[in-house]
DSSP file (Angstrom, degrees, kcal/mol; ACC not computed):
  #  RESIDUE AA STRUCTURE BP1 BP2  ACC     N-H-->O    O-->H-N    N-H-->O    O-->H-N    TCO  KAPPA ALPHA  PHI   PSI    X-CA   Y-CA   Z-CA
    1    1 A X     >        0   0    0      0, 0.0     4,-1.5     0, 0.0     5,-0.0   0.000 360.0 360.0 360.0 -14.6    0.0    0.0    0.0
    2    2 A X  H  >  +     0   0    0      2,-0.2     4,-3.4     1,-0.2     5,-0.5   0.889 360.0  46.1 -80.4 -45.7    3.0    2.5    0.6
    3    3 A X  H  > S+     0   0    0      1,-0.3     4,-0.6     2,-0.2    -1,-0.2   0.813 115.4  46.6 -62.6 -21.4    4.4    1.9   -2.8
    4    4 A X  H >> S+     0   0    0      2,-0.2     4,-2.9     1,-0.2     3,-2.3   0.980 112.2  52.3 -43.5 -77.3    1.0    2.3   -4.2
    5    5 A X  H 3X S+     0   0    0     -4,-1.5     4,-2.2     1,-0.3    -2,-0.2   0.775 108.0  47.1 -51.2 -49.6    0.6    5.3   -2.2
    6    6 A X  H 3X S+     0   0    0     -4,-3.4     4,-1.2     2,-0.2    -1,-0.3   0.616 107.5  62.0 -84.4  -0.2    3.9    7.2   -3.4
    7    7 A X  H <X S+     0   0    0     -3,-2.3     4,-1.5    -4,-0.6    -2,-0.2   0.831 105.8  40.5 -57.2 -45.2    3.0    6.4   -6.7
    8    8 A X  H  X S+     0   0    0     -4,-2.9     4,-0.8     2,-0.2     3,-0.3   0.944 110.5  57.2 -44.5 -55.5   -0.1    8.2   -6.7
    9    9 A X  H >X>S+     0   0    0     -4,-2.2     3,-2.3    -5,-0.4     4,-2.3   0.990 108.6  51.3 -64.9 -38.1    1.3   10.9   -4.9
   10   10 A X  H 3X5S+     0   0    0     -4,-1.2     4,-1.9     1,-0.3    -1,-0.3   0.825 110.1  43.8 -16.7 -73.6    3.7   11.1   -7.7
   11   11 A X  H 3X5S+     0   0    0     -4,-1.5     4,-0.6    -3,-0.3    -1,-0.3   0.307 112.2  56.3 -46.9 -23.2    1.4   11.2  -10.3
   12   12 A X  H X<5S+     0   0    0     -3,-2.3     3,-1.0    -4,-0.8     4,-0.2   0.885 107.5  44.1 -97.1 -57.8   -0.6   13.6   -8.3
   13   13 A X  H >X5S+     0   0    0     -4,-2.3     4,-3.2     1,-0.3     3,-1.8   0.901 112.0  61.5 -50.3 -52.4    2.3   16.3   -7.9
   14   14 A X  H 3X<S+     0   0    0     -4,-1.9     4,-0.6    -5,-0.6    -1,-0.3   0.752 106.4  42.2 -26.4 -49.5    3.0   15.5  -12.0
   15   15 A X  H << S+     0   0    0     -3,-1.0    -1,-0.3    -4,-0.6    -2,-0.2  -0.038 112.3  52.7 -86.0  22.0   -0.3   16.7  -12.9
   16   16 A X  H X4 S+     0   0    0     -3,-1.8     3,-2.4    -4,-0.2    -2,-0.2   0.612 111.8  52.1 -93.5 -48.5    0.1   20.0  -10.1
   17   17 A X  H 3< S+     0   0    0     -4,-3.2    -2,-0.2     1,-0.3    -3,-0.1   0.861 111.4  46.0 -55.0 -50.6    3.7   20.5  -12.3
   18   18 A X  T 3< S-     0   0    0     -4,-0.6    -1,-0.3     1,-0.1    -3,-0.1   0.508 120.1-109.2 -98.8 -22.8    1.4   20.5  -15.5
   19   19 A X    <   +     0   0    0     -3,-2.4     2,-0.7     1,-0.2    -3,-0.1   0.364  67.5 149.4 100.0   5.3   -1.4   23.0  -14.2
   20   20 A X        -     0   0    0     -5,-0.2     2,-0.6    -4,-0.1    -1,-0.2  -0.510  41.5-141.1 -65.8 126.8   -4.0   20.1  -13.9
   21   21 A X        -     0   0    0     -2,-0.7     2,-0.4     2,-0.0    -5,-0.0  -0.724  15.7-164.7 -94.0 138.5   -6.5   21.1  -10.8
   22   22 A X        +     0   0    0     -2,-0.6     3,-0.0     1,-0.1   -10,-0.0  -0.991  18.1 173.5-128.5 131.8   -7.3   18.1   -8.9
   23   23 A X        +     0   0    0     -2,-0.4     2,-0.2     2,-0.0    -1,-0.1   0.483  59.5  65.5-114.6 -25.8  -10.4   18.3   -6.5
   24   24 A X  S    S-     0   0    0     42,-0.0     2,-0.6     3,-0.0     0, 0.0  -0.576  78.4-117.0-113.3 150.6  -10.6   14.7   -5.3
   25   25 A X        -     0   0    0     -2,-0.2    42,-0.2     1,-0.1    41,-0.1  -0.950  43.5 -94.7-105.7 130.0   -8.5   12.4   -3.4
   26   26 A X  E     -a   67   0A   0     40,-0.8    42,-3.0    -2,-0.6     2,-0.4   0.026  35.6-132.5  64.1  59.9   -7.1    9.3   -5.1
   27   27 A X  E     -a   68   0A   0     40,-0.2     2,-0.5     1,-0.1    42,-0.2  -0.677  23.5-164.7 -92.1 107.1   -9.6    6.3   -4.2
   28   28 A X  E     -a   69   0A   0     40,-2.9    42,-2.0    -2,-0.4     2,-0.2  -0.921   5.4-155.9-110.4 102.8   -7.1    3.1   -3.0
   29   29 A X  E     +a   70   0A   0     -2,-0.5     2,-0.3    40,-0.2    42,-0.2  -0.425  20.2 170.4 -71.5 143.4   -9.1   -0.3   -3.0
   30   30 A X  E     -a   71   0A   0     40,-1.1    42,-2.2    -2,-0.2     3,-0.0  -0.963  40.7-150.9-153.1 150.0   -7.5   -3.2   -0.5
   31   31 A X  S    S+     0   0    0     -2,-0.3     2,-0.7    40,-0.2    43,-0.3   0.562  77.0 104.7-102.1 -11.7   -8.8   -6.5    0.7
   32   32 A X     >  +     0   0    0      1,-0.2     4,-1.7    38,-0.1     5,-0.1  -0.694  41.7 174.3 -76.7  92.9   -6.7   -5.6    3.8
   33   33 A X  T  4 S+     0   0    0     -2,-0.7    -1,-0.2     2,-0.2    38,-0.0   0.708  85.8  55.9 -62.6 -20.2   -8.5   -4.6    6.6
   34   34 A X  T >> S+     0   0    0      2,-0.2     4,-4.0     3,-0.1     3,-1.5   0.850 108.3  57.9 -59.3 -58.8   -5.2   -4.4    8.9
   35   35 A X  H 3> S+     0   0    0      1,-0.2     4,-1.5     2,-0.2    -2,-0.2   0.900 110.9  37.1 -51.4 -27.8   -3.8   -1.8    6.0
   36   36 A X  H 3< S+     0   0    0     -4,-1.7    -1,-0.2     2,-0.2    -2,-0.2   0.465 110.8  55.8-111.2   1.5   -6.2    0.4    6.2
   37   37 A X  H <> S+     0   0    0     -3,-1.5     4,-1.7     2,-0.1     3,-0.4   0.811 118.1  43.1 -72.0 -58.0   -6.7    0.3   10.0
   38   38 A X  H  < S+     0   0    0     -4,-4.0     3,-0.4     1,-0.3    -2,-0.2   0.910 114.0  49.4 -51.1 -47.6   -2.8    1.1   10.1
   39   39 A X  T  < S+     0   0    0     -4,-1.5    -1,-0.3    -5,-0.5    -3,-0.2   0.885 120.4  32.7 -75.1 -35.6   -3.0    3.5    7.6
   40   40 A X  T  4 S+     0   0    0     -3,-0.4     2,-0.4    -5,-0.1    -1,-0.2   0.773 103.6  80.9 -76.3 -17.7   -6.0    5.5    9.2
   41   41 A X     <  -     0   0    0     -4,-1.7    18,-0.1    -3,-0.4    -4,-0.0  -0.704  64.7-159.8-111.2 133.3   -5.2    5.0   12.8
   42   42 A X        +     0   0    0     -2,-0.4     2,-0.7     2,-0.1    -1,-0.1   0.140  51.9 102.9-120.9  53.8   -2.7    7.2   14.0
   43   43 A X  S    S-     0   0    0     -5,-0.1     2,-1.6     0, 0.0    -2,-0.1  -0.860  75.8-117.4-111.9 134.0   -1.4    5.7   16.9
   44   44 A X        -     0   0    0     -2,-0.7    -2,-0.1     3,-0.0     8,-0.0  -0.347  35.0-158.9 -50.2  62.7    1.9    4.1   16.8
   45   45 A X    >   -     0   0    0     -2,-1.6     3,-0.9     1,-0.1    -1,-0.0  -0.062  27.6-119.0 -80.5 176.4    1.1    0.1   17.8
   46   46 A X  G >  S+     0   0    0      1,-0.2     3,-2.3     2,-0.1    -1,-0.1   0.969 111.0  54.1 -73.5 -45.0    4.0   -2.0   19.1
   47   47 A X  G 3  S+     0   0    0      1,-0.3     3,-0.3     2,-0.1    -1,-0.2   0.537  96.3  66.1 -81.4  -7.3    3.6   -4.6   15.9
   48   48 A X  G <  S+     0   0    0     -3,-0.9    -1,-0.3     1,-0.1     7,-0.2   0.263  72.0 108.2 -98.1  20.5    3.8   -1.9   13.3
   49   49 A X  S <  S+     0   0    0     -3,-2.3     3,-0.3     1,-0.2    -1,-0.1   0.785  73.6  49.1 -49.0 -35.6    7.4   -1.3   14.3
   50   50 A X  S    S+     0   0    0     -3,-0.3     3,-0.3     1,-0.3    -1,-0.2   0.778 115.1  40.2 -69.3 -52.7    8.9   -2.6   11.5
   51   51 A X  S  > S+     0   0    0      1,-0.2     4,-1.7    -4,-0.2    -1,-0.3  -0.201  78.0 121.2-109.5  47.3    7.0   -1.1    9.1
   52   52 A X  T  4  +     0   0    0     -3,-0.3    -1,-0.2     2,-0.2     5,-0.1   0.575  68.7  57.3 -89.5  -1.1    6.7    2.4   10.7
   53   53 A X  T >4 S+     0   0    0     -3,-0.3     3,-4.2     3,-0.1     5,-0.3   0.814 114.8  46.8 -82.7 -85.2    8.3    4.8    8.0
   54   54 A X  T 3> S+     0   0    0      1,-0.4     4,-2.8     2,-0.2     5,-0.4   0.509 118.0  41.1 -31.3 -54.8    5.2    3.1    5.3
   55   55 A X  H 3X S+     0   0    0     -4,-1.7     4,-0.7     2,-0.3    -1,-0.4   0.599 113.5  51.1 -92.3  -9.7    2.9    3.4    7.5
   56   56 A X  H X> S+     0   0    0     -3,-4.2     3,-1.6     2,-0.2     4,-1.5   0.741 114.0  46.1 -79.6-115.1    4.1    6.8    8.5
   57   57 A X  H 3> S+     0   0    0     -4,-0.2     4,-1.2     1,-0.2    -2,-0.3   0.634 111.1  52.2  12.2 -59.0    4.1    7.7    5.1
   58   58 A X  H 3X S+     0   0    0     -4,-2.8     4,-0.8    -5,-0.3    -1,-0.2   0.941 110.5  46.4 -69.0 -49.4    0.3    6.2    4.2
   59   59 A X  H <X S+     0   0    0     -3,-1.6     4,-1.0    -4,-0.7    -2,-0.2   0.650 113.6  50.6 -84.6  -2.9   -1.6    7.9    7.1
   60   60 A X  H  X S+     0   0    0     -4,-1.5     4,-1.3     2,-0.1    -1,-0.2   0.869 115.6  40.9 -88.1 -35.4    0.3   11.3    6.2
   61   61 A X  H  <>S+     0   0    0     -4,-1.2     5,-1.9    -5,-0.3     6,-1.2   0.530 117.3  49.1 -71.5 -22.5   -0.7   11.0    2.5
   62   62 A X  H ><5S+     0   0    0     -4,-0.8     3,-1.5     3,-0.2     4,-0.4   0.963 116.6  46.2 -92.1 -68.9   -4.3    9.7    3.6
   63   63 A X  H 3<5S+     0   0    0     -4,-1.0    -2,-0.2     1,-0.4    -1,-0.1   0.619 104.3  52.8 -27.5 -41.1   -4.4   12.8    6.0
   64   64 A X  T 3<5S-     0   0    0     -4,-1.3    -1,-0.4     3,-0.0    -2,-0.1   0.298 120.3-114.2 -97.1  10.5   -3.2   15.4    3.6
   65   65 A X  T < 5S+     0   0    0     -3,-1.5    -3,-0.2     2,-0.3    -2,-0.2   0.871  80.7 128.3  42.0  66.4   -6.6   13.8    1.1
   66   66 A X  S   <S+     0   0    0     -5,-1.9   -40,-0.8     1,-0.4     2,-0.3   0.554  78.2   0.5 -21.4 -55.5   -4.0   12.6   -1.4
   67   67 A X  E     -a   26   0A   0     -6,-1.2    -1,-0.4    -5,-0.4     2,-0.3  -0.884  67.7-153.4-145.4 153.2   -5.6    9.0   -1.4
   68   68 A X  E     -a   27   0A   0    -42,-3.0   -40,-2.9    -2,-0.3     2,-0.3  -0.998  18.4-127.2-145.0 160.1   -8.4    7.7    0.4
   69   69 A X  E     +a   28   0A   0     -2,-0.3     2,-0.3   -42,-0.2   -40,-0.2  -0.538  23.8 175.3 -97.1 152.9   -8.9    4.3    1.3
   70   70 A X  E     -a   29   0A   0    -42,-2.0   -40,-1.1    -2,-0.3     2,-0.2  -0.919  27.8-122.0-155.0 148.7  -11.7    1.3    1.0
   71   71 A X  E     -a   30   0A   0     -2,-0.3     2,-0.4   -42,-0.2   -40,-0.2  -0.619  23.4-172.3 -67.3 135.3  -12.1   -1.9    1.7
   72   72 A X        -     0   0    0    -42,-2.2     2,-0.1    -2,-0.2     3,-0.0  -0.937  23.8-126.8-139.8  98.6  -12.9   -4.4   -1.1
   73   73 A X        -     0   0    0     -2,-0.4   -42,-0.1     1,-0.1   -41,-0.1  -0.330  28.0-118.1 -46.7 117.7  -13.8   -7.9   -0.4
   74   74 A X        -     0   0    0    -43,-0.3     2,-0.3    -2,-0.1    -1,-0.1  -0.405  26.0-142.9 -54.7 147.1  -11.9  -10.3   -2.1
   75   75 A X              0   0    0      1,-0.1    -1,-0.1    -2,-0.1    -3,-0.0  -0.935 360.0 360.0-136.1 140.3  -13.5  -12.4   -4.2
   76   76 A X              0   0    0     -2,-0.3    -1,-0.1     0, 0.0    -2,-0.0   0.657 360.0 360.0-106.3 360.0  -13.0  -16.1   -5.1
């Protein structure tokens, strides 16, 4: 979800360089309900240590409306 997530922002700041107006944040589908607790929740938990710059990084990007997150059931 980060690399997803700085791709966008990428992409987003690419069309700012170009004079494109953007109103909307970024709609990032997951089947991961854990990602997108981490990524909304912004309290530090012990088990996200590891991955604390990404997750750092997702909930600032989420925050700032860059992307916004949903859940998507996988389907088999």
């Amino acid at each position: 979800m980060a690399l997803l997530t700085s791709e966008v922002t990428w992409v987003w700041w690419l069309l700012v360089d170009f004079g494109v107006s953007i109103t909307t944040s970024t709609l990032v589908l997951s089947d991961s309900t854990g990602a997108i607790s981490i990524a909304r929740d912004p309290v530090k938990h012990e088990l996200t240590k590891h991955i604390g710059v990404d997750a750092f990084y997702t909930r600032a990007q989420g925050q700032a409306q860059i992307v916004a997150f949903q859940y998507v059931p996988l389907e088999l």
